[in-house]
C-alpha positions as CSV (number, residue, x, y, z in Angstrom):
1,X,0.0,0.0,0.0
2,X,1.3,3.3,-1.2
3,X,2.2,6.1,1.5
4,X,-1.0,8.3,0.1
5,X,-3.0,5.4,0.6
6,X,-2.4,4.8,4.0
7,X,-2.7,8.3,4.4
8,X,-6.0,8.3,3.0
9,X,-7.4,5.1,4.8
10,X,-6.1,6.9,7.8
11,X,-7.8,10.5,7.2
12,X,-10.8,8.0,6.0
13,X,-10.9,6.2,9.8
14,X,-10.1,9.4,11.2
15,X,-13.4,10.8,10.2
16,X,-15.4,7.7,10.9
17,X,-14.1,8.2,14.7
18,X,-14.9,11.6,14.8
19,X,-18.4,11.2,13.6
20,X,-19.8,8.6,15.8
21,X,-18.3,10.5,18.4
22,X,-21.0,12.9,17.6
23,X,-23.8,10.4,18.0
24,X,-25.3,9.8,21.1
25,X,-24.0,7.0,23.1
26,X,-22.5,5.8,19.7
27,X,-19.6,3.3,20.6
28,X,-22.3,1.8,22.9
29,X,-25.3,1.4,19.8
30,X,-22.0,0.6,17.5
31,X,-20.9,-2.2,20.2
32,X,-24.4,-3.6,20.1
33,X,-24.6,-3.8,16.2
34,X,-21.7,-5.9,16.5
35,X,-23.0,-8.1,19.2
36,X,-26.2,-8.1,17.5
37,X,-24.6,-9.5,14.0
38,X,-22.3,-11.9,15.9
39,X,-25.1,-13.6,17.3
40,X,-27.1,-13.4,13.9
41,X,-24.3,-15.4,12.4
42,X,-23.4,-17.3,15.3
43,X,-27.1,-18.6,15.5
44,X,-27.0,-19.3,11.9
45,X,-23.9,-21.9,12.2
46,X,-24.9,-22.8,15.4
47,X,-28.8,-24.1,13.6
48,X,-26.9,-26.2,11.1
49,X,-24.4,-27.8,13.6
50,X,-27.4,-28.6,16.0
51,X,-29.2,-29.7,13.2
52,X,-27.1,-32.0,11.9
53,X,-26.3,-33.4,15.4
54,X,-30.0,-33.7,15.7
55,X,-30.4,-36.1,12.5
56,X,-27.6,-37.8,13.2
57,X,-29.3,-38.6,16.7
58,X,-32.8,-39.8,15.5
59,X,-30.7,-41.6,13.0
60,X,-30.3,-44.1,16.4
61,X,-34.4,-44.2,17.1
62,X,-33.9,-43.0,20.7
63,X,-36.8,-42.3,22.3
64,X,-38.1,-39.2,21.9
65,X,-37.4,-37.1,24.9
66,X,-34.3,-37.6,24.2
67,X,-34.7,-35.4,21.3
68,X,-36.6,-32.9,22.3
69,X,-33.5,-30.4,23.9
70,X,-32.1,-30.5,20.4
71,X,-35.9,-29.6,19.0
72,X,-35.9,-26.9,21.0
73,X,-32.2,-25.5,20.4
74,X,-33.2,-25.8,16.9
75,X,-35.9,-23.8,17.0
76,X,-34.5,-21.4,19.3
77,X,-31.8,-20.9,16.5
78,X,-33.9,-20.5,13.8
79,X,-35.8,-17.6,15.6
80,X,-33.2,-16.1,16.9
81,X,-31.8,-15.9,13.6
82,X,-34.1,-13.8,12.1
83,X,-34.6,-11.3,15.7
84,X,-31.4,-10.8,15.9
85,X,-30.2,-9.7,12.5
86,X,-33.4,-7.5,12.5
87,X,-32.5,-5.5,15.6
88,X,-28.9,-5.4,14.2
89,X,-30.4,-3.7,11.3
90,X,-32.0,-1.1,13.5
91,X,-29.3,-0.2,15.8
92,X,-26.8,-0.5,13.0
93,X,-28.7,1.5,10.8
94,X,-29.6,4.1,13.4
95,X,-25.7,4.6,14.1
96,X,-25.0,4.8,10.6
97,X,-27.9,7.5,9.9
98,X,-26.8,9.4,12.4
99,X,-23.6,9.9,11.4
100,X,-24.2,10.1,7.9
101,X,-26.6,12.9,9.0
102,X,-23.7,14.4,11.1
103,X,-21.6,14.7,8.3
104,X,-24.3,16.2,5.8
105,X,-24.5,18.7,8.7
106,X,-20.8,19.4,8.4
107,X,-20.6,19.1,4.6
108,X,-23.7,21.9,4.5
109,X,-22.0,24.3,7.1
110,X,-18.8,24.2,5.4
111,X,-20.2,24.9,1.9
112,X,-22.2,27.9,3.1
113,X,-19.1,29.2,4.1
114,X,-18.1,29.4,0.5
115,X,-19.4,30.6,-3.0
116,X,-18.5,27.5,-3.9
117,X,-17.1,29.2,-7.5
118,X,-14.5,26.7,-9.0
119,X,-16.5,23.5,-8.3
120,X,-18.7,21.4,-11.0
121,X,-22.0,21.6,-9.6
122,X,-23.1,18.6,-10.5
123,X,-20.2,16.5,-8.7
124,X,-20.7,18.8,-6.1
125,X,-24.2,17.3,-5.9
126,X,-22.9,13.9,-6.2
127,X,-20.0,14.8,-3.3
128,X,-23.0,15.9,-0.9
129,X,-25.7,13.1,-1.7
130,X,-23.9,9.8,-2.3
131,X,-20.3,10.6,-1.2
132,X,-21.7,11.5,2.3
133,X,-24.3,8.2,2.3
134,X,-21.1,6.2,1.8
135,X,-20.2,6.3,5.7
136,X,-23.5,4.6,6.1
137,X,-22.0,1.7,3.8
138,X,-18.7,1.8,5.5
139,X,-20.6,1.2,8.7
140,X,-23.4,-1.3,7.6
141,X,-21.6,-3.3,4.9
142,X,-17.9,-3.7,5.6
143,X,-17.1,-2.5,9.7
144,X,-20.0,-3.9,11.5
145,X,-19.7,-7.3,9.2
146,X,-16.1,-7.8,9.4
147,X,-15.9,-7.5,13.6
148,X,-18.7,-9.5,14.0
149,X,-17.2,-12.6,11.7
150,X,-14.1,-12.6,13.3
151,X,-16.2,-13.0,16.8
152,X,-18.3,-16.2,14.9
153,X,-14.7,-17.5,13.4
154,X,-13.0,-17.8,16.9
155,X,-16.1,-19.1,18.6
156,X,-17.1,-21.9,16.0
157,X,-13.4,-22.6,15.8
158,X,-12.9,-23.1,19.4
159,X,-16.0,-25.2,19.5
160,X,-15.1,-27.5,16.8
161,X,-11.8,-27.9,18.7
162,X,-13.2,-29.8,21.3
163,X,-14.6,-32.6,19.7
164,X,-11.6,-32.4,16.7
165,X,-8.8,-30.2,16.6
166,X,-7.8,-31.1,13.1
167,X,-11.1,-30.1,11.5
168,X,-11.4,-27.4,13.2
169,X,-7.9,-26.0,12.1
170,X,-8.6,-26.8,9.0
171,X,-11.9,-25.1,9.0
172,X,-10.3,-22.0,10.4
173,X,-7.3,-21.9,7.6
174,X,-10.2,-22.1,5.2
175,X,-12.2,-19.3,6.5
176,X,-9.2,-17.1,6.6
177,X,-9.0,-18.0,3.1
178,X,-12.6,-17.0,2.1
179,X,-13.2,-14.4,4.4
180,X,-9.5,-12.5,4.4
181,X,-7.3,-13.8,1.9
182,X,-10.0,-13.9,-1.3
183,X,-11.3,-10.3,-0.4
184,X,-8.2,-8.5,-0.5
185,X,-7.8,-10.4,-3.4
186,X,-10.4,-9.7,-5.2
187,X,-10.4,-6.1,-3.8
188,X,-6.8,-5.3,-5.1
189,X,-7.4,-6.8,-8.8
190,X,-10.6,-4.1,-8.8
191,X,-9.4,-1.2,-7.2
192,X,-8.5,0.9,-10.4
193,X,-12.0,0.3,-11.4
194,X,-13.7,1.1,-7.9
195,X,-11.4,4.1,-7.5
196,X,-12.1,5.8,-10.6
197,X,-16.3,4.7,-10.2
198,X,-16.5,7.7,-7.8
199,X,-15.3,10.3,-9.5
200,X,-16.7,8.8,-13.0
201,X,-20.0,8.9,-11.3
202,X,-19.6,12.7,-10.3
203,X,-18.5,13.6,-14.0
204,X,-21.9,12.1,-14.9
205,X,-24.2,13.6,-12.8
206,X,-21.7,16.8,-14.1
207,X,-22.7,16.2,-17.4
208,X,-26.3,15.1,-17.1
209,X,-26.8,18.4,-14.6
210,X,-25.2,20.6,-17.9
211,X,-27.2,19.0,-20.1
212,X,-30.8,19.3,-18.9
213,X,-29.7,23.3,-18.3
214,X,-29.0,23.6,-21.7
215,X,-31.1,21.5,-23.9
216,X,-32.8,24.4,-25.6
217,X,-29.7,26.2,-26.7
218,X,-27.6,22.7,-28.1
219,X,-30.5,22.0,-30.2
220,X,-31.0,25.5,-31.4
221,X,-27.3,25.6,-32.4
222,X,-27.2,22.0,-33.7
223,X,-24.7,21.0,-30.8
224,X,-26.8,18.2,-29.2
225,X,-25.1,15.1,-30.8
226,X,-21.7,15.7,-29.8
227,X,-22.8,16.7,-26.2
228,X,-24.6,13.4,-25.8
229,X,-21.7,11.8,-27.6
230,X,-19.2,12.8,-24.7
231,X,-22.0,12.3,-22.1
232,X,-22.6,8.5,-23.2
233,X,-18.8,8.1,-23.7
234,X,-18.9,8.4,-19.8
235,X,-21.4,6.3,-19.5
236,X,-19.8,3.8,-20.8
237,X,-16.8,4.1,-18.9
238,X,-19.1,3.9,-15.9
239,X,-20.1,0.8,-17.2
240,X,-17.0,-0.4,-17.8
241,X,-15.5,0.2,-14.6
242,X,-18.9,-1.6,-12.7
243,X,-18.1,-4.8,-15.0
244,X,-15.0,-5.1,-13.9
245,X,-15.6,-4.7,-10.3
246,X,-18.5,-7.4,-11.0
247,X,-16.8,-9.7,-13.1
248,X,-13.7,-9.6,-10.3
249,X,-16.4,-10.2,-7.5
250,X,-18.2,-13.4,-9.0
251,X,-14.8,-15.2,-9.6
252,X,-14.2,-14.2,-5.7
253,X,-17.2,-15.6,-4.9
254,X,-16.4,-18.9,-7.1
255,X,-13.5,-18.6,-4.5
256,X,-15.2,-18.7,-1.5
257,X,-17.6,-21.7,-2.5
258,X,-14.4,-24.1,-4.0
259,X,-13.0,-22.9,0.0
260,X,-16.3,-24.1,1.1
261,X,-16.3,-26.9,-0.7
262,X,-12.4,-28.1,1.0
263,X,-13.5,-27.5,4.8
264,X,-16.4,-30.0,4.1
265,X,-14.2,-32.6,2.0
266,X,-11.2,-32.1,5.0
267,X,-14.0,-32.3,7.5
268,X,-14.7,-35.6,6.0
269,X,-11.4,-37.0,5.3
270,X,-10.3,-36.1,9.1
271,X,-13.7,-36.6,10.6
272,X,-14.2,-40.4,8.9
273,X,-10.9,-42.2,10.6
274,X,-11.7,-40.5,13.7
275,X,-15.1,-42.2,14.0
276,X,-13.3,-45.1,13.1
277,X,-10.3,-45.6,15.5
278,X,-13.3,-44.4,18.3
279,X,-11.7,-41.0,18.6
280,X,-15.0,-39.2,17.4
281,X,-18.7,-40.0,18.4
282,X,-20.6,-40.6,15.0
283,X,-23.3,-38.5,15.7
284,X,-20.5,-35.5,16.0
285,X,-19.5,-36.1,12.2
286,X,-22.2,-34.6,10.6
287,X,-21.3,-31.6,13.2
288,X,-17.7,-30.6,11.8
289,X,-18.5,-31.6,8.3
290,X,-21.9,-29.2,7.4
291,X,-21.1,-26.6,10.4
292,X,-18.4,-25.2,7.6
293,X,-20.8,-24.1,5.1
294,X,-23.0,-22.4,7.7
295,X,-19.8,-20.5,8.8
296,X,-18.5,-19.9,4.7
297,X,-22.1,-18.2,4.5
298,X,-21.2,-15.5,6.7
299,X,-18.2,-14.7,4.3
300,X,-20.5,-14.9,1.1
301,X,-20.7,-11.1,1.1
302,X,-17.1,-10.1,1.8
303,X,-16.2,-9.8,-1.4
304,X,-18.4,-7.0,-2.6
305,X,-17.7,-5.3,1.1
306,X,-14.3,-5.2,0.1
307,X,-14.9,-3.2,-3.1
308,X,-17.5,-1.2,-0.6
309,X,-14.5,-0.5,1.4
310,X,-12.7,0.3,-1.7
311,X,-15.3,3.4,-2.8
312,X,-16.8,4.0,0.2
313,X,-13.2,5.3,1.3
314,X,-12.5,6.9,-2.2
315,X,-16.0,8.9,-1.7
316,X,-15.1,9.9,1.6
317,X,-11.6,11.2,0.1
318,X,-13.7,13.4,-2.3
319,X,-15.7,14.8,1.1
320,X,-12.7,15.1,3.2
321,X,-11.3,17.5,0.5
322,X,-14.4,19.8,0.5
323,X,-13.9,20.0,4.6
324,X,-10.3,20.9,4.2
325,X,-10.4,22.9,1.1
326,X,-10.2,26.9,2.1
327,X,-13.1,28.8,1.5
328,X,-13.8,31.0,-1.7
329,X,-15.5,33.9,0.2
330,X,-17.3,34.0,2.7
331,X,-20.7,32.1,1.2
332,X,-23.1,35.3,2.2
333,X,-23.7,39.0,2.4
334,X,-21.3,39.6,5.5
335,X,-21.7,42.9,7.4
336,X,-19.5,45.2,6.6
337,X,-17.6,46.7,9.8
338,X,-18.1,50.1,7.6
339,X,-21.2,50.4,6.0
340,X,-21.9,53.3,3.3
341,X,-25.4,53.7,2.3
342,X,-24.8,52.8,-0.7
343,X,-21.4,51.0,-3.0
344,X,-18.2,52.6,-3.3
345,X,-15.4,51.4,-5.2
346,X,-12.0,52.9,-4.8
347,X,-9.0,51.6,-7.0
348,X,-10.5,47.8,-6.2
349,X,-9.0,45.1,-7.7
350,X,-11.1,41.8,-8.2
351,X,-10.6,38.4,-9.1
352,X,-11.5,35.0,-7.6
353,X,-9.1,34.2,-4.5
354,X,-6.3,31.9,-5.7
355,X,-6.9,33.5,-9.5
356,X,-6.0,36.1,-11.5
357,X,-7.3,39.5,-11.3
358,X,-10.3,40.4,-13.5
359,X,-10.6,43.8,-13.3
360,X,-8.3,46.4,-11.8
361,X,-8.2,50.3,-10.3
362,X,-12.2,50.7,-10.1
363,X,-13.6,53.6,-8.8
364,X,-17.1,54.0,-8.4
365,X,-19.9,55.2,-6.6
366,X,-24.1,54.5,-6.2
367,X,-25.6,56.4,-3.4
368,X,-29.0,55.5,-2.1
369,X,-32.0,57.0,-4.8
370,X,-29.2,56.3,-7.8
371,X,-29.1,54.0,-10.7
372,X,-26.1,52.7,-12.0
373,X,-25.4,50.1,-15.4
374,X,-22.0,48.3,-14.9
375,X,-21.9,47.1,-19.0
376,X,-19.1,45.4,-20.5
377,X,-18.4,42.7,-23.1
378,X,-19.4,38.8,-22.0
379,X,-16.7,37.6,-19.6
380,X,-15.2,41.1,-18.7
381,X,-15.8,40.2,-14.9
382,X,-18.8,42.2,-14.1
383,X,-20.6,39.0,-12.3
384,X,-17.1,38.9,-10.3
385,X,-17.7,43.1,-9.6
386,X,-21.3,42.1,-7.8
387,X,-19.6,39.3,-6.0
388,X,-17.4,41.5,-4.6
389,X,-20.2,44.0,-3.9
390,X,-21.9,41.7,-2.7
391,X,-19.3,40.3,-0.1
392,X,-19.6,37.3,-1.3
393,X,-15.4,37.3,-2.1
394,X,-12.9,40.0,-1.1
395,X,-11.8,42.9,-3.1
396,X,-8.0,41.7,-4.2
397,X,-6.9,45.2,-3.5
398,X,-8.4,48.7,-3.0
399,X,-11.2,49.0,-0.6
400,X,-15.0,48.7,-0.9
401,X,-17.7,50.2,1.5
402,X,-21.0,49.1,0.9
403,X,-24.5,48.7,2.5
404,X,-25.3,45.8,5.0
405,X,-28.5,45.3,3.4
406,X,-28.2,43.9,0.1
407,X,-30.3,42.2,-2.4
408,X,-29.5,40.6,-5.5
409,X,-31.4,39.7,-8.3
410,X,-29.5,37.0,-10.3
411,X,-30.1,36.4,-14.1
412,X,-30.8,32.4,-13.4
413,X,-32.0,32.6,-10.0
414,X,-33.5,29.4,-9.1
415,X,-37.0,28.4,-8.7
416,X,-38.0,25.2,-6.0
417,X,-40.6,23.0,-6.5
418,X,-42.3,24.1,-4.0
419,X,-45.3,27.2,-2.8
420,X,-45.0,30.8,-4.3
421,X,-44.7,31.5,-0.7
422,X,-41.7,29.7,0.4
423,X,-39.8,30.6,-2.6
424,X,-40.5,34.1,-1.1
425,X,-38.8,32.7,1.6
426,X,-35.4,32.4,0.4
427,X,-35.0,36.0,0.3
428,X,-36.5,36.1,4.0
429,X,-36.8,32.8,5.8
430,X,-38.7,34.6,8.8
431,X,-40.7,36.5,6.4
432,X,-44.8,36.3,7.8
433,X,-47.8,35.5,5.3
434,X,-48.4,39.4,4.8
435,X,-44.9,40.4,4.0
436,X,-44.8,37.9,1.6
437,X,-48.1,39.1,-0.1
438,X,-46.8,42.7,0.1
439,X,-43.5,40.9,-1.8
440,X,-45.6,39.8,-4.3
441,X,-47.7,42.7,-5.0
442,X,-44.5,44.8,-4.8
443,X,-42.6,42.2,-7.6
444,X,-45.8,43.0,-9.4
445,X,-46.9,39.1,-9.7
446,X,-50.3,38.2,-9.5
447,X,-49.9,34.7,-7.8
448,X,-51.5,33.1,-4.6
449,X,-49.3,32.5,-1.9
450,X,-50.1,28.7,-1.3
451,X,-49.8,27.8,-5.7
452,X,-47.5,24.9,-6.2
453,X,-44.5,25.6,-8.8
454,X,-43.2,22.9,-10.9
455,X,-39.4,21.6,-11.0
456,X,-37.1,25.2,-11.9
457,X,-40.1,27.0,-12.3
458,X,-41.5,25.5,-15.6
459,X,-45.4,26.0,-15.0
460,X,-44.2,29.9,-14.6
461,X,-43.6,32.2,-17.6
462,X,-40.3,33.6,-18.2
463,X,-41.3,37.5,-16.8
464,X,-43.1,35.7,-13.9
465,X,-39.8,33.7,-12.8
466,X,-38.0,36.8,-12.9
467,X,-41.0,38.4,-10.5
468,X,-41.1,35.9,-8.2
469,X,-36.8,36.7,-8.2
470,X,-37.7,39.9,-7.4
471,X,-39.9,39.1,-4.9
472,X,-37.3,37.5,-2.6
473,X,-35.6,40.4,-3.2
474,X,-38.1,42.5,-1.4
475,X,-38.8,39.7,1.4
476,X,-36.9,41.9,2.9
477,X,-35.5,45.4,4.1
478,X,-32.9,46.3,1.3
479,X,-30.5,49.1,0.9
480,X,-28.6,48.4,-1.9
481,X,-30.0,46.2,-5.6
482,X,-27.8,44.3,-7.4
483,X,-29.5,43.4,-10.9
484,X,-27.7,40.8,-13.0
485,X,-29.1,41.0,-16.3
486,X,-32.8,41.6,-14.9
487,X,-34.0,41.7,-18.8
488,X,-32.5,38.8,-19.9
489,X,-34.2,36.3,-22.6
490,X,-37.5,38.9,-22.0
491,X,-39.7,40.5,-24.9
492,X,-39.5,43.8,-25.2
493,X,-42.9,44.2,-23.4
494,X,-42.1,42.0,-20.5
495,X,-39.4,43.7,-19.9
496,X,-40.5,47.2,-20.0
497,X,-43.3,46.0,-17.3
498,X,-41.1,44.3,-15.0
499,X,-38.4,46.8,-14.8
500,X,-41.5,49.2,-14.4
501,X,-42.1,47.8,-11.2
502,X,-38.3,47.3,-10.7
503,X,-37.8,50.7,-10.5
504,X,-40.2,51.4,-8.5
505,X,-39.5,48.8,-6.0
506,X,-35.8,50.7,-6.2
507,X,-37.0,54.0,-5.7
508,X,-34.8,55.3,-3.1
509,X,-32.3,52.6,-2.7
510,X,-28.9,52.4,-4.4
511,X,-29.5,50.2,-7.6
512,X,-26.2,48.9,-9.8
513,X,-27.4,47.1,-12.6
514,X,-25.4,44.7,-14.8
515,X,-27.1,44.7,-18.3
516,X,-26.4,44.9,-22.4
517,X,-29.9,46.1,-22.6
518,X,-29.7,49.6,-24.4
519,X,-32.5,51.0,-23.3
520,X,-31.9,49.7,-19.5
521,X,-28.9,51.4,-19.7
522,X,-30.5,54.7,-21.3
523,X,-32.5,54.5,-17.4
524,X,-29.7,55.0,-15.6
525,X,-28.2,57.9,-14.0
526,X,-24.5,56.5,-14.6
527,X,-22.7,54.2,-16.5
528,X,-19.7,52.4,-15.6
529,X,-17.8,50.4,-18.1
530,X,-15.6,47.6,-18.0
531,X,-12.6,46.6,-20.7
């Protein structure tokens, strides 16, 4: 194992401490899974090696009190079985839930600490929903399994030992075989292809994310073809990567059944001139011979818990580097320690931390009552200007003073599936039912409260999605407007009526708007431009 590996597992282990450290009484419900599984599986062998010593007994026509104890152990077994994986299941689960919720918590805080500018969204996605659901795997599939085998292995072992020690070496050389040896095996010939899984998976969801954004535009320039080209071409590396993984675990698994397969045969070869020279009761036979393939059942899934282990600890990699990476900006409108009542710019430099600067030497004011266009060519940097503006990254030099109370009203601001009201909400979570009516009357939208809105706002016209924007906007007490493009992808007549009510919703506030739109730019007081 290579020194980042170990590294890795050990950041990877790290983590796993620290969150069910956070769960309440968490090594205690952890040490109770395992106990819980132990007994699942020890029940399980402990059913077939009764068993068998039960048909082996009324093989001899006893009388039949004689066989009732081992009725009753058998059935006992064949409960407890099934009880005590289920409760495992629940306590197991419930620790892994709860830390899998605990480190959502921590993935959320730490992202809205950032603007999270430099990341594919999409694999972002992927990093907080199935990256973070991988500890619950780690703990389920691989940790709580593993511990609780070893206990069964050492127990049946030492049990077998007492009526033959032979067999039961034997039996415990094979079941390091198939339950340690064949594993590692198997995980080490697929753990290129479980590796790169993870971050395949992320570029997918990447691509799929880009491409339901921008259907409309690929087919209105012809593009679509070579976008779904590239996006199936990942696919199909996807694909490739899970056959291998699969093809790798069923020859493990033919593995583990041919190991199966030798305790029984070595049970037999050991166990038959034992019986024999009178060193082993008969009925004990069928004992060491058929209690091996209840104990090689317990191993039957540690093959594809290895390759869990495998990914599971590659997509916790991929979340330990979003906790550890350093924050682009601060993630929200921060109070400034000294606030202007409007924006001013002087000599400002900006530019994404850890980049190069955009734009240099700004100067540039908009008191309160003012409107201001910021216009430039596409990709000048004036969405990085109303970052800055907005405090969402530091100026890179200069110094900016700026309102505390700001409200921005993005180009592609994004609509939930949800009520008109709670999308309100965004811009004010505390907002009341009659502040968000006055929002709405104020955006100029004519929508009840309570309507349900489809996925991004589809069941919502183009100059109503930009309303109900506008609306957050005005959830809530606002000094200074930021408006990215408010006219966007609008008619001419849609436009002219929503920036009607714009500027009357601005009327006394400091407004800088970011626009191409001529005759926007004709309605402001100033114009600064950027080259």
């Amino acid at each position: 194992m290579s020194r980042r590996s170990s590294r890795a597992g050990n950041a990877t282990v790290r983590l796993v401490g620290e969150l069910l450290a956070t769960v309440p009484q968490g090594k205690r419900r952890f040490s109770l899974a395992v106990l819980l599984a132990s007994m699942a599986s020890g029940a399980s062998v402990a059913l077939l090696g009764l068993s068998a010593w039960l048909i082996s007994r009324a093989a001899e026509m006893p009388p039949v009190l004689f066989l009732q104890a081992a009725a009753v152990g058998v059935r006992f077994f064949g409960i407890s079985r099934g009880v005590f994986r289920y409760v495992e299941r629940l306590v197991g689960h419930d620790v892994a839930l709860r830390m899998q919720s605990s480190l959502r918590i921590r993935v959320y805080d730490k992202l809205s600490a950032t603007t999270l500018i430099g990341r594919r969204r999409g694999d972002l996605l992927t990093r907080v929903v199935a990256d973070v659901a991988a500890v619950q795997d780690l703990v389920v599939r691989v940790v709580i399994p593993a511990l609780a085998a070893s206990l069964v292995i050492v127990g049946t072992t030492l049990m077998l030992a007492r009526f033959n020690l032979a067999s039961s070496l034997i039996l415990l050389v094979t079941a390091i075989i198939a339950g340690v040896m064949v594993p590692l095996l198997a995980q080490r010939a697929s753990r290129a292809a479980d590796l790169d899984a993870v971050p395949t998976r992320g570029k997918l969801a990447d691509g799929v994310r880009e491409l339901s954004r921008t259907t409309g535009d690929l087919v209105a320039y012809g593009a679509q073809d070579a976008v779904l080209a590239d996006l199936l071409a990942v696919d199909d590396a996807l694909r490739r990567q899970e056959s291998r993984a699969a093809w790798v675990r069923g020859i493990a698994t033919a593995g583990q059944v041919v190991a199966a397969g030798v305790a029984v045969v070595a049970a037999l070869a050991i166990g038959g001139p034992a019986v024999v020279a009178g060193e082993l009761h008969p009925r004990l036979l069928a004992v060491i011979v058929l209690t091996p393939l209840a104990l090689h059942e317990v191993f039957a899934a540690f093959t594809s818990a290895a390759q869990t282990w495998t990914r599971s600890r590659a997509a916790l990699e991929r979340i330990i580097d979003v906790l550890d990476a350093e924050p682009v900006g601060s993630g929200d409108v921060t109070s400034s320690d000294n606030p202007a009542p409007g924006l001013e710019f002087d000599g400002v430099a900006v530019g994404w931390p850890g980049g190069v600067v955009v734009q240099s030497d700004l100067d540039f004011h908009v008191h309160p009552g003012e409107r201001v266009a910021l216009v430039g060519p596409s990709g000048i940097g004036k969405t990085t200007v109303a970052a800055t503006a907005m405090g969402l990254i530091p100026p890179l030099a200069g110094s900016m003073r700026r309102a505390n109370r700001v409200g921005y009203l993005a180009q592609d601001a994004h609509i939930f599936t949800t009520t008109v009201a709670e999308n309100v909400r965004i811009g004010n979570k505390d907002a009341t039912d009659e502040q968000v009516v006055a929002a709405l009357v104020e955006a100029g939208l004519d929508l009840p409260p309570e309507r349900r809105i489809g996925e991004a706002g589809t069941t919502l016209s183009g100059g109503e999605r930009r309303r109900l924007a506008l609306a957050r906007v005005l959830a809530d007490e606002r000094e200074l407007l930021i408006l990215d493009e408010p006219t966007e992808h609008l008619d001419t007549a849609t436009a002219r009526a929503l920036m009607h009510d714009v500027w009357r919703a601005a009327e006394g506030r400091a407004a800088l708007v970011i626009t191409h739109d001529p005759e926007l730019i004709a309605a402001c007081d100033r114009v600064v431009r950027l080259s």
